[in-house]
C-alpha positions in Angstrom: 24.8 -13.3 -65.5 21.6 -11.7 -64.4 23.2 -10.3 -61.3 25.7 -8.5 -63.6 23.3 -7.0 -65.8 21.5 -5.7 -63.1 24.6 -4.3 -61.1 25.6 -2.7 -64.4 22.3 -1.4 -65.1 22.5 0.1 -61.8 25.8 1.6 -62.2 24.7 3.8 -65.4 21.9 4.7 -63.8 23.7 6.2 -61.1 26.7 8.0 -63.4 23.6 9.1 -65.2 22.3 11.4 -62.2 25.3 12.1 -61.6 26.2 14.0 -64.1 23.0 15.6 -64.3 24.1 16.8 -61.0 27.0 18.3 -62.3 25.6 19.7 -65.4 23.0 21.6 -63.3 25.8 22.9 -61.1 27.8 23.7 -64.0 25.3 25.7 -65.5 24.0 27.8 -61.7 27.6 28.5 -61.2 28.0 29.8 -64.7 24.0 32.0 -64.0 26.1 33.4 -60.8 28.8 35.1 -63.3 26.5 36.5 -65.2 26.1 34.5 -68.6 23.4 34.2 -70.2 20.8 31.2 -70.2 21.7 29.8 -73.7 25.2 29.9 -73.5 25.3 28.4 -69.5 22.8 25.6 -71.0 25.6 25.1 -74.0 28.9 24.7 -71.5 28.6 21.3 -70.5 28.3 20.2 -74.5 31.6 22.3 -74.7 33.5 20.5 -71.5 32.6 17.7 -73.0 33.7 18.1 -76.5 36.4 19.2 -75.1 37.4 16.1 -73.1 36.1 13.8 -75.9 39.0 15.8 -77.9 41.6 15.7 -75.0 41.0 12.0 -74.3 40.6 10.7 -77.8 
């Protein structure tokens, strides 16, 4: 049971830098097209409301 725990620990912990990752790129690509700071640092919220509304 331990073993599991651990393996899933391990598992969020890596989906959790990965979309870090993703967020950052998300937001440089977004810098490279000229928005702004505050709306870049708002899209990933967005893609995901957005999902959480497709999916739900």
């Amino acid at each position: 049971m331990e073993e599991a725990v651990q393996a899933a620990r391990a598992h969020v912990h890596d989906r959790a830098w990965q979309f870090l990752e993703r967020k950052a790129d998300l937001i440089r690509r977004l810098q490279k097209f000229g928005i702004d700071d505050e709306r870049a640092a708002a899209a990933p919220q967005w893609a995901l409301d957005v999902e959480l509304l497709v999916s739900g």
